[in-house]
Structures are given as structure tokens and as C-alpha cells.
C-alpha positions as CSV (number, residue, x, y, z in Angstrom):
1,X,-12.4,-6.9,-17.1
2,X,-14.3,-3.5,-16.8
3,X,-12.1,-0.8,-15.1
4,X,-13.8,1.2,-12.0
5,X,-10.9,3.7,-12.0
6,X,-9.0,4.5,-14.6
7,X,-5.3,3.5,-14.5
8,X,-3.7,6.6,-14.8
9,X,-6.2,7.9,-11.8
10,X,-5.0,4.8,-9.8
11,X,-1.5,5.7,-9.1
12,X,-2.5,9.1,-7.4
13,X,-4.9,7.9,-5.3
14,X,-2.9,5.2,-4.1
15,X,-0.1,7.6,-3.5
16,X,-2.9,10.2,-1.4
17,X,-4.4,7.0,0.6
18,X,-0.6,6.2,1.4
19,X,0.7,10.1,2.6
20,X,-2.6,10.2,4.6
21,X,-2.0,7.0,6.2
22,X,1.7,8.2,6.9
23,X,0.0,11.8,8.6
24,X,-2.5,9.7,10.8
25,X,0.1,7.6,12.0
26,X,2.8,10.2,12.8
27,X,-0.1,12.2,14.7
28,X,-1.1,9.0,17.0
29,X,2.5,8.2,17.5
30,X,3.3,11.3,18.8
31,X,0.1,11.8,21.1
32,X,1.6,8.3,22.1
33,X,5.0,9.3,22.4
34,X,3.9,12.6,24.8
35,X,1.8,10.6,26.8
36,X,-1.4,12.5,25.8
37,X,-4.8,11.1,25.5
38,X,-5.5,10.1,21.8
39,X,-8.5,12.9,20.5
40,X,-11.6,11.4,19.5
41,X,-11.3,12.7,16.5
42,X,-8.1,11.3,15.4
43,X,-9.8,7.8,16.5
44,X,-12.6,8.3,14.2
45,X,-10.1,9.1,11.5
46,X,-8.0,5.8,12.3
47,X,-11.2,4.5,12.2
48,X,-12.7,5.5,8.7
49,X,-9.2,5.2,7.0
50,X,-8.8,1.4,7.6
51,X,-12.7,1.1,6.7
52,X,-11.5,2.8,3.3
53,X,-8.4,0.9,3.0
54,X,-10.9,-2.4,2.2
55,X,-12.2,-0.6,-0.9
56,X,-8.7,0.2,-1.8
57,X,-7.7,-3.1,-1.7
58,X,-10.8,-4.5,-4.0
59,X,-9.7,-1.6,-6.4
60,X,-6.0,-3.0,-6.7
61,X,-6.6,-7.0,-6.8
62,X,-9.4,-6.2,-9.9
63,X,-6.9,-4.0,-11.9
64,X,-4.0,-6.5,-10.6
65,X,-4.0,-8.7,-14.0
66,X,-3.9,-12.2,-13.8
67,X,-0.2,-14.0,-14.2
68,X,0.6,-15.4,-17.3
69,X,3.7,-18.1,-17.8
70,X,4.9,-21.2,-16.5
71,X,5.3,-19.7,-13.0
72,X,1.4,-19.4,-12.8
């Protein structure tokens, strides 16, 4: 298995990906929460970010190694 991102690079950018998930959501909760229309912007940002979170995904499950045992 070749490795696209190195592993010690993988548990920062997991970590980034996951804070700015955390600040888009706080934002569009409390636009929600104040009863103010959502900017475009953040929608766009909603937008990309779950568009990225696909690559993320395909990142993990190849550097996810296979299980090995009599549970497999």
C-alpha cells in the first residue's frame, strides 16, 4: 500500500478538518439560533467542506490497515 500522506501529516490535518468543521457549525447555529438569514458565504463554505470531507474519508479508509485475527 503506497501512502498519499504521510502518517505523521495525517493526524494534524485530521485534527484542522475537524476544528473547522466545529467553527462552520457554531457559526450556522448561531445565525440559526438569532434568527438571521444564513450568508451566502457561509453556505458555500458548508458547501466545499462536505465536498472535502469525501477526500478525507478516501485518505483514512487507504491508511486504515486491514484487520488481522480470528475476529476478521
Amino acid at each position: 500500500m503506497k501512502e498519499y500522506i504521510p502518517r505523521q501529516a495525517r493526524k494534524p490535518i485530521y485534527a484542522v478538518y475537524a476544528f473547522i468543521g466545529l467553527v462552520l457549525g457554531a457559526v450556522q447555529v448561531g445565525f440559526a439560533a438569532a434568527e438571521a438569514g444564513q450568508p451566502v458565504a457561509l453556505t458555500v463554505a458548508l458547501s466545499v467542506y462536505a465536498f472535502v470531507g469525501g477526500g478525507i474519508g478516501f485518505v483514512a479508509q487507504a491508511n486504515t490497515p486491514p484487520q488481522v485475527g480470528p475476529d476478521a
